[in-house]
C-alpha positions in Angstrom: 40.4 31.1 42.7 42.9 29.2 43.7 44.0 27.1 47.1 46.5 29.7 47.6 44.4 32.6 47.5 41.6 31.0 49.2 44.1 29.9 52.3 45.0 33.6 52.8 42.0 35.6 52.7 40.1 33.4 55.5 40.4 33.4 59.3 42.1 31.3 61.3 38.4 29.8 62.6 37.6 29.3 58.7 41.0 27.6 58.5 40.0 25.1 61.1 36.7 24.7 59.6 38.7 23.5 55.8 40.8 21.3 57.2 38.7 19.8 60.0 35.2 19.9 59.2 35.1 20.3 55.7 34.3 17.8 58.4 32.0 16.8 57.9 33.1 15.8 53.9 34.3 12.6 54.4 33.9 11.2 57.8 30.7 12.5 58.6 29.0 12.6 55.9 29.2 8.5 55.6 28.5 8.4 59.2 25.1 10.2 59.1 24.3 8.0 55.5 25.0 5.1 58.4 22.8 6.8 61.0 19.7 7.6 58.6 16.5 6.1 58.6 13.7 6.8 57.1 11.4 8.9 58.8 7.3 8.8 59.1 6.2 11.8 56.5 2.8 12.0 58.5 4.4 12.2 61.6 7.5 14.4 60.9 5.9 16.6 57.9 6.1 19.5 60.4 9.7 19.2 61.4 10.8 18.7 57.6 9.2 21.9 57.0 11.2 23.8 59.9 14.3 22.3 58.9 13.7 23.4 55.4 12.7 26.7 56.3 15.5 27.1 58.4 17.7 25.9 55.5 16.9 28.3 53.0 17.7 31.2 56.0 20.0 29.9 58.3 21.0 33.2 59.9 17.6 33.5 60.8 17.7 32.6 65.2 13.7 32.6 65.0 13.8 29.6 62.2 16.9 27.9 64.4 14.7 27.7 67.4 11.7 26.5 65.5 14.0 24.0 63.8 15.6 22.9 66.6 11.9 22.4 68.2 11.1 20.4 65.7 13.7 17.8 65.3 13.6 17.8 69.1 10.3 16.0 68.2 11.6 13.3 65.1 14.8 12.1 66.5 15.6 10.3 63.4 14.8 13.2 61.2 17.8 15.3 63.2 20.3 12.4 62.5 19.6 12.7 59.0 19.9 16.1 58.4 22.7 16.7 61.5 25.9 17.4 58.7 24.1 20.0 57.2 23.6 21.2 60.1 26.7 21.2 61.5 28.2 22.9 58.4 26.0 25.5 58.9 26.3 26.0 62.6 30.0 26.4 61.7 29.7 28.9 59.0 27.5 30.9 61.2 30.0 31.1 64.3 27.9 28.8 66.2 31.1 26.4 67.0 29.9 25.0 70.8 26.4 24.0 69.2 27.8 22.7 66.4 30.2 20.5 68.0 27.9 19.5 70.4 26.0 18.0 67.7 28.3 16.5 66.3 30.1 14.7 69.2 26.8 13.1 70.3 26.6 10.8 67.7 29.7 9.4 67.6 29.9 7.1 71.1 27.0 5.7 69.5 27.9 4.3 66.6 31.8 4.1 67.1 32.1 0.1 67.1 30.5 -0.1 63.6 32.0 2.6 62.2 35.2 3.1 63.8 37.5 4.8 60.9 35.0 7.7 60.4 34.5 8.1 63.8 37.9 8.7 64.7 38.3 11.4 61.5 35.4 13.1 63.0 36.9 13.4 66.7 39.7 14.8 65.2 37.4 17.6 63.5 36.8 18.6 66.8 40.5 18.2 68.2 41.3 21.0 64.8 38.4 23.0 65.9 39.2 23.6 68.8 42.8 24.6 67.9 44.9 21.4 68.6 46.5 21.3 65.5 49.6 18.9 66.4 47.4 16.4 68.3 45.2 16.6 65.5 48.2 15.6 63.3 49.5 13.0 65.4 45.5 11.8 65.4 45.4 11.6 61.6 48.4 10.1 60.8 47.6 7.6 63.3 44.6 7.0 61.5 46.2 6.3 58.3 48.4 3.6 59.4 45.2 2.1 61.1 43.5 2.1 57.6 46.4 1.4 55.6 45.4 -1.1 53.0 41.9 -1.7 54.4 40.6 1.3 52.9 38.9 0.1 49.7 36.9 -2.5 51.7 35.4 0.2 53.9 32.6 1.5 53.2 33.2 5.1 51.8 36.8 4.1 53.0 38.6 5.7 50.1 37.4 8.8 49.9 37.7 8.9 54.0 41.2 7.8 53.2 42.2 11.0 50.7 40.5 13.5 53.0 42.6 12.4 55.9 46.1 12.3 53.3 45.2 16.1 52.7 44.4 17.0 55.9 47.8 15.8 57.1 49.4 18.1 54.4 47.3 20.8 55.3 47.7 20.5 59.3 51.6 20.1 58.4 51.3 23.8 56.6 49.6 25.1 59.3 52.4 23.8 62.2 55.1 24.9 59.5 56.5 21.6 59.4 57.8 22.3 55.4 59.1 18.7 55.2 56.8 17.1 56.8 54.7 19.3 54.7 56.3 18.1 51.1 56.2 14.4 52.0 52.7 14.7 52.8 51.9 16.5 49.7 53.9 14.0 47.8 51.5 10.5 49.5 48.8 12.4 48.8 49.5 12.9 44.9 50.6 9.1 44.6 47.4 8.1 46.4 45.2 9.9 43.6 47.5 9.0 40.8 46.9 5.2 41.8 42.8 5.7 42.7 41.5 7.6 39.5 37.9 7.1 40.5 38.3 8.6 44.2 40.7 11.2 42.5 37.9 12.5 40.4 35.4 12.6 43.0 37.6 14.6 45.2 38.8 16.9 42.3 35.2 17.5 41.2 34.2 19.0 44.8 36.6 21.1 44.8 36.3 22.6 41.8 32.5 23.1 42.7 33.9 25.7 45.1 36.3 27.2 42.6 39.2 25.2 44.3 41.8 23.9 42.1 43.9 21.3 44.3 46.0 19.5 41.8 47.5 23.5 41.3 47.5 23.9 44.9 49.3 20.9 45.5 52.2 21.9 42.7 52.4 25.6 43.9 53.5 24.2 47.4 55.3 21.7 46.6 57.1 23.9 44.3 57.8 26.4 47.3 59.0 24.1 49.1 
């Protein structure tokens, strides 16, 4: 299955969820690896096992509230585990939770981490529907990082995630220029990185998702 394909047989909330929170990808996902410490197995060996419990059936509200008990208790554990979390939250329609997690952590951690903090307040900008703030927010972004994104931590990767989610909010606000150019940055930007090319590539086409087709199919209609 292609991008194409894939783009029209979701909602407009799944939409949101791709570009913003797919989230969770690239900001987040180096944010909580930031946050993490390593928690007291003797101490949190209960809460592990609701989290995994609740992991293997997240529709499951019984396992949720047990889970949610439980990493009430280990603090640490629920930093550690909060993407997948979130991801799931999202998938299951639980969008205020979800984002409440997620904005919780990022005051916190904001002066350290400042590039994948502001991706990850845009996430919530997109998921909550403000798709041209959320494009002014991420091209903003890009001119912030600008050549200091190989000497960030995970800054790369952060740095193509926020390229294609400028195309993709362009798409959405039917901006077909805007849309092209964007396209265009983005396909230099993995010409010239190989190894972050290959990582972004490869998770994609873990989900069946073949971008460097996506990419040509729109810039080709457009």
């Amino acid at each position: 299955m292609d991008l194409s394909t894939f783009f029209q047989n979701i909602s407009e909330h799944k939409k949101r969820i791709i570009i913003g929170s797919s989230s969770v990808v690239a900001g987040v996902a180096v944010l909580i690896g930031y946050l993490q410490s390593g928690p007291n197995a003797e101490m949190y060996a209960k809460a592990e096992r609701s989290f995994e419990k609740w992991e293997e059936s997240s529709h499951d509200e019984a396992l949720y509230q047990e889970m949610k008990e439980g990493l009430y208790q280990a603090p640490d554990l629920s930093k550690k585990y909060q993407s997948t979390i979130t991801q799931k939250l999202l998938i299951h329609g639980k969008v205020d939770e979800a984002l409440t997690m997620l904005g919780s952590s990022l005051s916190r951690v904001e002066e350290d981490v400042p590039f994948h903090v502001s991706y990850a307040k845009n996430s919530l900008s997109i998921e909550q529907g403000h798709m041209q703030q959320a494009l002014e927010s991420a091209v903003a972004l890009k001119e912030q990082m600008g050549n200091l994104a190989r000497n960030v931590a995970g800054g790369a990767l952060l740095y193509t995630h926020n390229l294609l989610r400028i195309a993709c909010l362009q798409q959405e606000l039917k901006n077909r220029p805007g849309e092209k150019a964007a396209w265009e940055e983005l396909e230099r930007y993995l010409e010239e990185n190989k190894e972050t090319a290959d990582t972004v590539l490869r998770n994609f086409s873990e989900n069946n998702v073949n971008l460097s087709q996506y990419i040509a199919e729109r810039k080709k209609g457009l």
